[in-house]
C-alpha positions in Angstrom: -24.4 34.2 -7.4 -21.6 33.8 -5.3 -23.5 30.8 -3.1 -23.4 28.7 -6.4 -20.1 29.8 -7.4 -18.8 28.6 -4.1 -21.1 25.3 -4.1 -19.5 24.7 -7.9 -15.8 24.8 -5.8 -16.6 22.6 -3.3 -18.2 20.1 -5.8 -14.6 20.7 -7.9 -12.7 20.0 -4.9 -14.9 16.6 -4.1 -14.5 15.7 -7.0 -10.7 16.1 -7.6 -10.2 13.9 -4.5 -11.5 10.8 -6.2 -10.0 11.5 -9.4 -6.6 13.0 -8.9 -3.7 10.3 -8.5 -2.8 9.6 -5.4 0.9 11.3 -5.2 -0.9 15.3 -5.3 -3.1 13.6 -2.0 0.5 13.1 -0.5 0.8 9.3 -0.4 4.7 9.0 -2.1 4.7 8.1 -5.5 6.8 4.7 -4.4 4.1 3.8 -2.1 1.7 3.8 -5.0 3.2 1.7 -7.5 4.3 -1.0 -4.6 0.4 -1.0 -3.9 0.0 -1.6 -7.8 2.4 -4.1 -8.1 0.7 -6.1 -5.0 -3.0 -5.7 -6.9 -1.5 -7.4 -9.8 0.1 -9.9 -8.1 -3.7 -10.5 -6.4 -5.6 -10.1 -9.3 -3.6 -12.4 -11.3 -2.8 -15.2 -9.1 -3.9 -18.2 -10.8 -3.9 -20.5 -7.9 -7.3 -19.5 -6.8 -7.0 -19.6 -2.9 -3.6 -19.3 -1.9 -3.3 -15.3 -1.4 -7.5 -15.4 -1.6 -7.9 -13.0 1.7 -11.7 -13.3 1.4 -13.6 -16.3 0.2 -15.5 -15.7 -3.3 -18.0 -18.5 -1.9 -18.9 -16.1 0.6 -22.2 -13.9 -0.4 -21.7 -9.8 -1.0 -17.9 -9.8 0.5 -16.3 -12.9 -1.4 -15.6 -10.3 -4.0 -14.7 -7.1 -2.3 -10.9 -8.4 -1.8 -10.5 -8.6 -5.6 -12.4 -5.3 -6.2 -10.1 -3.5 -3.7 -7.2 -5.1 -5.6 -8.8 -3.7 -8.7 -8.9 0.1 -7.5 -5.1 -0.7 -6.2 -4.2 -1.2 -10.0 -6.4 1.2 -11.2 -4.9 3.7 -8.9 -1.5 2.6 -9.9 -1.9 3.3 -13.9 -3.6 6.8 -12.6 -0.7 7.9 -11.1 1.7 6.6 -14.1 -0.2 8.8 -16.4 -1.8 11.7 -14.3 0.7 12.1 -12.1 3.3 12.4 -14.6 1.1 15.2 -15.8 1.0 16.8 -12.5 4.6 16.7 -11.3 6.0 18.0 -15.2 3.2 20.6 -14.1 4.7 21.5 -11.3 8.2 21.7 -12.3 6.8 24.6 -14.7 5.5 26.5 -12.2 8.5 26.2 -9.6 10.7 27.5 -12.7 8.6 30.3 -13.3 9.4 31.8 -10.2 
């Protein structure tokens, strides 16, 4: 019982590195919104080539600039809202003690 206990922890713990903003990994909360801020600019640059860092002509990579923009952003808006959650959390629990 304990095996799958511990197997249940570790698969917690996997999982909390891809979904918990990026702040509680230690990357500063500055750092994360610049990196937003830059995926925006990417994704919404309507000049179609001037910041393009990878061709789209190219076949299975032309896209994977604009999908890493895309995380960047999505990253971004899950620290605005889970990290809020997370630091108000831990101002709780600091006061507590």
């Amino acid at each position: 019982m304990n095996e799958s206990t511990e197997e249940d922890k570790n698969r917690d713990k996997n999982l909390n590195i891809l979904n918990a903003p990026l702040s509680v990994q230690g990357v500063p909360v500055w750092m994360v919104m610049v990196l937003m801020v830059i995926g925006m600019i990417y994704l919404l640059n309507p000049t179609a080539g001037l910041l393009e860092l990878i061709p789209d002509t190219l076949p299975f990579v032309g896209n994977l600039d604009d999908a890493t923009a895309a995380i960047l952003v999505w990253k971004g808006l899950q620290e605005i809202i889970e990290g809020r959650k997370y630091r108000c959390q831990m101002k709780g629990k600091g006061s507590d003690k």
